[in-house]
VMD Tcl script that draws the C-alpha trace (Angstrom):
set ca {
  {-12.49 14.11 -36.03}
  {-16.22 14.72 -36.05}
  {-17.18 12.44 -33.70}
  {-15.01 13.97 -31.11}
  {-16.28 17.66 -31.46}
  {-19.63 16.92 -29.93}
  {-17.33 16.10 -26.32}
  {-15.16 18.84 -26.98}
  {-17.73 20.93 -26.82}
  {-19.69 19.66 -24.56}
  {-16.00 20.19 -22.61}
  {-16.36 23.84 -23.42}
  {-20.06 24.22 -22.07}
  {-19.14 22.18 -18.75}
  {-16.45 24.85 -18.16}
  {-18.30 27.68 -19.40}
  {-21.24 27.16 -17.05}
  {-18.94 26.22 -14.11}
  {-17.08 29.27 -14.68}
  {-20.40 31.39 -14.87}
  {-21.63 29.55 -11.34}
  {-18.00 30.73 -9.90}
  {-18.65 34.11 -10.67}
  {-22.16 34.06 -9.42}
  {-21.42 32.53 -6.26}
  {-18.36 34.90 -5.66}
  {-20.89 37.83 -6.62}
  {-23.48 36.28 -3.94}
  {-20.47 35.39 -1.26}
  {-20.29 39.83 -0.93}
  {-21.61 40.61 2.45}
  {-24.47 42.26 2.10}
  {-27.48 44.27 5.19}
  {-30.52 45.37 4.62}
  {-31.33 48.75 6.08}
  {-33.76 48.13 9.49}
  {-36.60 51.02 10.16}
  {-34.18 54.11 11.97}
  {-31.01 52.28 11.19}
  {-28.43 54.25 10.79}
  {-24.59 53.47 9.36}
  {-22.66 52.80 12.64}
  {-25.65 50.48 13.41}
  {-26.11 48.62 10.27}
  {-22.00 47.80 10.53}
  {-22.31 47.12 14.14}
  {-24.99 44.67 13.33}
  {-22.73 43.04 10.73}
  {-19.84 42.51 12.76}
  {-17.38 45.53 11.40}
  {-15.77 48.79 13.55}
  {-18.12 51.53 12.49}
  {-15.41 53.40 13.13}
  {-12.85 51.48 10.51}
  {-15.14 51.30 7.81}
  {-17.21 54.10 7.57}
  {-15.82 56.20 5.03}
  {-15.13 52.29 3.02}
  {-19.36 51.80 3.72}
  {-19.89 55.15 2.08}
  {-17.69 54.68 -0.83}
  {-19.65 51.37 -1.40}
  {-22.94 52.22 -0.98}
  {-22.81 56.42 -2.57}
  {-25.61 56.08 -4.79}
  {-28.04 53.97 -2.37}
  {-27.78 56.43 0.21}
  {-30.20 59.71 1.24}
  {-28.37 62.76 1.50}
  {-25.17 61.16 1.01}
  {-25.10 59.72 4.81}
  {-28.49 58.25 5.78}
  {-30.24 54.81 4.58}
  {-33.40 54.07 3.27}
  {-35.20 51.61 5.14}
  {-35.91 47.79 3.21}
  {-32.84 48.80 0.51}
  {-30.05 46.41 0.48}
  {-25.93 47.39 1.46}
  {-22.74 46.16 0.59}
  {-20.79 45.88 3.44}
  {-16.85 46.32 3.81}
  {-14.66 43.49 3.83}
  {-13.86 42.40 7.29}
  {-9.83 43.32 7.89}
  {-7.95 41.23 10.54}
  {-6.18 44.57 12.08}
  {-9.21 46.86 12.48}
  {-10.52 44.03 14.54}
  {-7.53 44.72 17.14}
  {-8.04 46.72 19.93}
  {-4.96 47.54 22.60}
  {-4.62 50.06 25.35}
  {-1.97 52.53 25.97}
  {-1.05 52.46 29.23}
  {0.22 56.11 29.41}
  {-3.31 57.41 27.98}
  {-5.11 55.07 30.39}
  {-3.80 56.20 33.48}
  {-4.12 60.43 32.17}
  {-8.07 59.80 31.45}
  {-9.61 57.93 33.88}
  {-10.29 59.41 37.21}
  {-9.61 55.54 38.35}
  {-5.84 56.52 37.66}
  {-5.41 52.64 38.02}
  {-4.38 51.69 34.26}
  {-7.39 49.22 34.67}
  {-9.27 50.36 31.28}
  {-10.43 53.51 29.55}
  {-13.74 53.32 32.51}
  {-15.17 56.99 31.25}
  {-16.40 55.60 27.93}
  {-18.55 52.29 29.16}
  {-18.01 49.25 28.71}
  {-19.18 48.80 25.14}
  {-16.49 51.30 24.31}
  {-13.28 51.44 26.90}
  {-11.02 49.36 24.59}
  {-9.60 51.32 21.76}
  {-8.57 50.47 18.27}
  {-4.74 51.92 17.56}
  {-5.32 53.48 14.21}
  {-2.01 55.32 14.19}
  {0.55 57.29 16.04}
  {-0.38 60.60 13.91}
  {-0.68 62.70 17.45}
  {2.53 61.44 19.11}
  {3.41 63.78 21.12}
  {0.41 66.09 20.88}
  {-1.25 67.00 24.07}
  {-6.02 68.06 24.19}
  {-7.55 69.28 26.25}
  {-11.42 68.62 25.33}
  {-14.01 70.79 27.43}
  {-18.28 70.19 27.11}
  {-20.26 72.84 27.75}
  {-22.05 73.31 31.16}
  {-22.25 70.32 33.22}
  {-23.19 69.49 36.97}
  {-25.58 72.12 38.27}
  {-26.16 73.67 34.81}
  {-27.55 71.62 31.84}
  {-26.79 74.20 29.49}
  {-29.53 74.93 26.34}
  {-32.87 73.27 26.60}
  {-35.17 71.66 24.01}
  {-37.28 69.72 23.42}
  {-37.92 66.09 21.44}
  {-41.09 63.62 21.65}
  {-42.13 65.67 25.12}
  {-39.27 65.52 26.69}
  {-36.26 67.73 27.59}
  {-32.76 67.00 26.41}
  {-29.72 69.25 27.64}
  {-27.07 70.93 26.14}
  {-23.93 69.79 28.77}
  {-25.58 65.62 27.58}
  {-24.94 66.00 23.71}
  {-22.01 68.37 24.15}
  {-20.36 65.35 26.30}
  {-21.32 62.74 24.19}
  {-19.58 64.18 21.07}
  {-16.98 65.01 23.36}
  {-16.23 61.66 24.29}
  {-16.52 60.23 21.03}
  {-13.70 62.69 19.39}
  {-11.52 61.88 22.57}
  {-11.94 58.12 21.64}
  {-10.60 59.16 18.41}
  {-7.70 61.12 19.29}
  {-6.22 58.64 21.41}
  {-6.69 55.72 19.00}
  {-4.48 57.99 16.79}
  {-1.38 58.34 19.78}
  {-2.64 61.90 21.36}
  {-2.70 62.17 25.18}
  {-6.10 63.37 25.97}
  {-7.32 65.55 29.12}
  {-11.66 65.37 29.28}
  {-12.10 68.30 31.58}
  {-16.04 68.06 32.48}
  {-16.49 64.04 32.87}
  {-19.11 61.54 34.36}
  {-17.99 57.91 34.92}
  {-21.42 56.75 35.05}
  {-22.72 58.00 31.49}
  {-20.24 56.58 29.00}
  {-20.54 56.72 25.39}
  {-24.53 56.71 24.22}
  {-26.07 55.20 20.90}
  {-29.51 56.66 21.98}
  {-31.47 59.60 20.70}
  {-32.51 60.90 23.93}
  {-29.54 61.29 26.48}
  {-31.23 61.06 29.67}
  {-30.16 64.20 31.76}
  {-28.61 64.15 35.19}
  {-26.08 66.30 37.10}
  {-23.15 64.43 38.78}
  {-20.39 65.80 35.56}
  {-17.68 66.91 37.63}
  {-14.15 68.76 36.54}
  {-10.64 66.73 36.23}
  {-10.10 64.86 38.74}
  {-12.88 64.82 40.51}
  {-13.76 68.56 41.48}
  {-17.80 69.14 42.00}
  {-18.73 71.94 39.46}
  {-20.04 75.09 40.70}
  {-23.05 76.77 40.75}
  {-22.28 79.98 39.79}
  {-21.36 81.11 36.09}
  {-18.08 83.10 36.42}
  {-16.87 80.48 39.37}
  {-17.53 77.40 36.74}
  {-15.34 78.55 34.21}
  {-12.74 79.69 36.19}
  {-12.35 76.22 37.54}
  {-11.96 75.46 34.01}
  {-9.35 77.67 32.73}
  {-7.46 76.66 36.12}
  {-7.23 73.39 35.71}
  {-6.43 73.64 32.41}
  {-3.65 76.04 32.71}
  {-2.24 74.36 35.35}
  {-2.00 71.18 33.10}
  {-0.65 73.27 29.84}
  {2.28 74.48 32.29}
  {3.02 70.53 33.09}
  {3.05 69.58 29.38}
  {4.96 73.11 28.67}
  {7.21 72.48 24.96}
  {4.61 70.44 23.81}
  {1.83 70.75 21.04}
  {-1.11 71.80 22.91}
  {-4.92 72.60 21.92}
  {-8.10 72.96 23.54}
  {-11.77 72.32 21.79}
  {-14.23 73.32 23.43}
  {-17.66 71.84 22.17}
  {-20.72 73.73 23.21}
  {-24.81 73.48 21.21}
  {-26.30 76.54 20.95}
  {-30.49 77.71 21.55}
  {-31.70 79.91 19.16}
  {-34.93 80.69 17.95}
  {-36.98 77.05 16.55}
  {-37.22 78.24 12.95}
  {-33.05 79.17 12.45}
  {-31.30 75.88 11.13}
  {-27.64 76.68 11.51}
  {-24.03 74.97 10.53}
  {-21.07 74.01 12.61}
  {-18.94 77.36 13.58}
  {-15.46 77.46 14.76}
  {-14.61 80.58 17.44}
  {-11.01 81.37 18.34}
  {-9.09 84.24 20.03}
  {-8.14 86.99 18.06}
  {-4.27 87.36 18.42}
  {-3.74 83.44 18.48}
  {-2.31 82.70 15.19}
  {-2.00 78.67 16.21}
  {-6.16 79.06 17.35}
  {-7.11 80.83 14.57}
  {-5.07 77.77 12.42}
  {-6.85 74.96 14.33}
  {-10.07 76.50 13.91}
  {-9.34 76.56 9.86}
  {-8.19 73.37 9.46}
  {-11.17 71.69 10.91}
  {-13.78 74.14 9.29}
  {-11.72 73.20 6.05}
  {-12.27 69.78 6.88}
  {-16.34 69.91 7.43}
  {-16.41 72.02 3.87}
  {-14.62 68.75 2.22}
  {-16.68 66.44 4.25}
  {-20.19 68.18 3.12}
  {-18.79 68.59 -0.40}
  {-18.27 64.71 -0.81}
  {-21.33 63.82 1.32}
  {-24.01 66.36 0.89}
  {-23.20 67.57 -2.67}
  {-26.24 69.13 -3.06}
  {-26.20 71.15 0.21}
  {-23.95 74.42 0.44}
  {-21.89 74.19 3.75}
  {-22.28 77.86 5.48}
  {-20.61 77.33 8.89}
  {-17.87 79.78 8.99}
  {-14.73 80.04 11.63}
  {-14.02 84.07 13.40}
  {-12.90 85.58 16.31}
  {-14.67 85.44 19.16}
  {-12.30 86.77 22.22}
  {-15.18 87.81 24.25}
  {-15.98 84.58 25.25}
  {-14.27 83.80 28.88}
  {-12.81 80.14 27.82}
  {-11.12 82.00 24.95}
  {-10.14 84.81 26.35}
  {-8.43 83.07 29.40}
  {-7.10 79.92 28.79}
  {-3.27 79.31 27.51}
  {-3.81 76.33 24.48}
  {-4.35 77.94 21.51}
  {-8.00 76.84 21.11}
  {-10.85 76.53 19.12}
  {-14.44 76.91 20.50}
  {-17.00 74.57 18.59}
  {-21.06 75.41 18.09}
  {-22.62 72.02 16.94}
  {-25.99 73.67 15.91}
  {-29.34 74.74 17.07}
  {-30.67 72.58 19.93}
  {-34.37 73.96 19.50}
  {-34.35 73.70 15.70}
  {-35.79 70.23 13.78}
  {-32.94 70.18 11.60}
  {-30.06 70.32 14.01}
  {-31.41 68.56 16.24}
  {-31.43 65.56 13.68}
  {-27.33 66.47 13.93}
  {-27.31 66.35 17.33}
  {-29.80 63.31 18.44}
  {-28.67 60.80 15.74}
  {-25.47 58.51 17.47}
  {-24.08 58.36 14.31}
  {-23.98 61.87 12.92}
  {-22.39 62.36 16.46}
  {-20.22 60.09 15.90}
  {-19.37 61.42 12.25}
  {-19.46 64.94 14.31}
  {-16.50 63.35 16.72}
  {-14.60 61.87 13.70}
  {-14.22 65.23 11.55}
  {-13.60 67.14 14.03}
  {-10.39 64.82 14.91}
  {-9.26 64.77 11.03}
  {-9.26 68.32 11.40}
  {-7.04 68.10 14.37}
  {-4.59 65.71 12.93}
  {-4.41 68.04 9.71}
  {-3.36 70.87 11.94}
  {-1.11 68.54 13.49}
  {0.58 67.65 11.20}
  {0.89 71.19 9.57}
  {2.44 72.85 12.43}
}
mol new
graphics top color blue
foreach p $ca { graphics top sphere $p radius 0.5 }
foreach p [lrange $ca 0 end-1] q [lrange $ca 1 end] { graphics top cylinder $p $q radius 0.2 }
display resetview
């Protein structure tokens, strides 16, 4: 018997140390980025071949404790990276929202959010049924709030419309019909910082935007009452996404305005502050959330237009902070994505 022990366990070793190089090469198989100087998220997965969009929230769960703030890299640190999924990687076009949102009308492609962007993921068919109408702030003649980042000027009406677009990509990959009021079929969706600013945004279809104040918003609320009286018995909001100037030095949250006798605006408004609050809580634990949702009839979009609606203030366009909100692609796009989980909650509470 004892001459056989020293193969038996030389047996044992062999699969020992095989076993060990299995588990070492499964552990060194995981798909792994390093963090680039100003990479952000959406990048860093774009660079690896995943759907920011998909696996964002899968990225963060990953990578929590590697992570400043709870949502930005550090540059030179290493990332696990989400398993690549067969479906996410399937994109398909609904002919119905094709034709509705382009100004085309030909059922050619989703042409208003560029090329890099005009096919869109199905995620679900949690908005069947439910009819937005998304508005930007300003737009044509009027750029809206001014400020100013590395010496140059960036606008109001070219952030408000890039978020914009970016939440109507969602809402559509999740089975809403989608109406983008102010649009520009040249701009597309933008992973830059600065947004270069021009003036050819016109109003759905294709009306030039007016000059004057009171005449621009009217146009507005027209054509979107005239469209909430075609989709009449349906589920119906408007968000209206606007940035606001305030003094350099006042760093403020997301707010959430809605008329004052709308019980359905009022509820819209709630469920997607409710949904920023979680969102900070699990991402920024150590900063309090103070954005609040209120009344704000005064305002003419408001006051005037049929939806029940909720009026969105992405933060302070002249402030250091907020504009870090505002300039960074991917907290638009994070912007864009919790704003439509707050939509599909009060979607699927009404």
């Amino acid at each position: 018997m004892s001459r056989f022990k020293p193969f038996f366990t030389r047996n044992i070793l062999t699969i020992i140390v095989l076993s060990f190089s299995f588990i070492t090469i499964a552990q060194d198989s995981l798909d792994v980025a390093v963090a680039e100087k100003g990479e952000g998220v959406y990048a860093l997965l774009r660079k690896k071949g995943r759907n920011p969009y998909e696996t964002f929230d899968a990225f963060v769960s990953l990578n929590i404790d590697n992570m400043r703030d709870s949502i930005h890299l550090y540059e030179g640190r290493t990332y696990k990276i989400p398993a690549l999924k067969k479906d996410t990687l399937e994109e398909v076009t609904t002919e119905k929202n094709v034709i509705e949102n382009t100004v085309l009308n030909d059922g050619k492609g989703y042409d208003i959010f560029g090329k890099k962007y005009n096919r869109i993921p199905t995620k679900s068919t949690k908005l069947k049924n439910a009819v937005y109408y998304l508005v930007s702030g300003h737009g044509g003649p009027d750029p809206g709030a001014m400020g100013t980042y590395i010496g140059k000027s960036i606008a109001e009406d070219e952030y408000a419309y890039d978020i914009t677009l970016r939440l109507a990509r969602e809402l559509i990959s999740h089975g809403a019909l989608v109406y983008i009021i102010i649009r520009d079929m040249n701009d597309g969706i933008r992973d830059e910082r600065y947004l270069k600013i021009d003036h050819d945004e016109v109003a759905y279809p294709d009306e030039a935007i007016p000059l004057n104040q009171v005449a621009r918003l009217k146009q507005r609320v027209d054509i979107i009452n005239k469209l909430y009286k075609k989709h009449r018995g349906k589920y119906q909001r408007l968000i209206v996404t606007h940035i606001d100037s305030r003094s350099k030095g006042q760093n403020i949250d997301v707010f959430f305005y809605h008329h004052e006798k709308s019980k359905n605006g009022k509820k819209i408004a709630e469920n997607i502050h409710a949904t920023f609050q979680k969102k900070y809580k699990k991402y920024q634990p150590n900063r309090a959330y103070s954005g609040t949702f209120s009344d704000r009839t005064e305002l003419y979009l408001v006051r005037k237009t049929h939806p029940a609606m909720t009026y969105i203030e992405i933060g302070n366009i002249k402030n250091k902070k907020d504009q870090k909100r505002i300039l960074e692609p991917d907290n638009r796009q994070a912007l864009a994505k919790w704003i439509s989980e707050g939509a599909i909650l009060d979607y699927t509470k009404k």
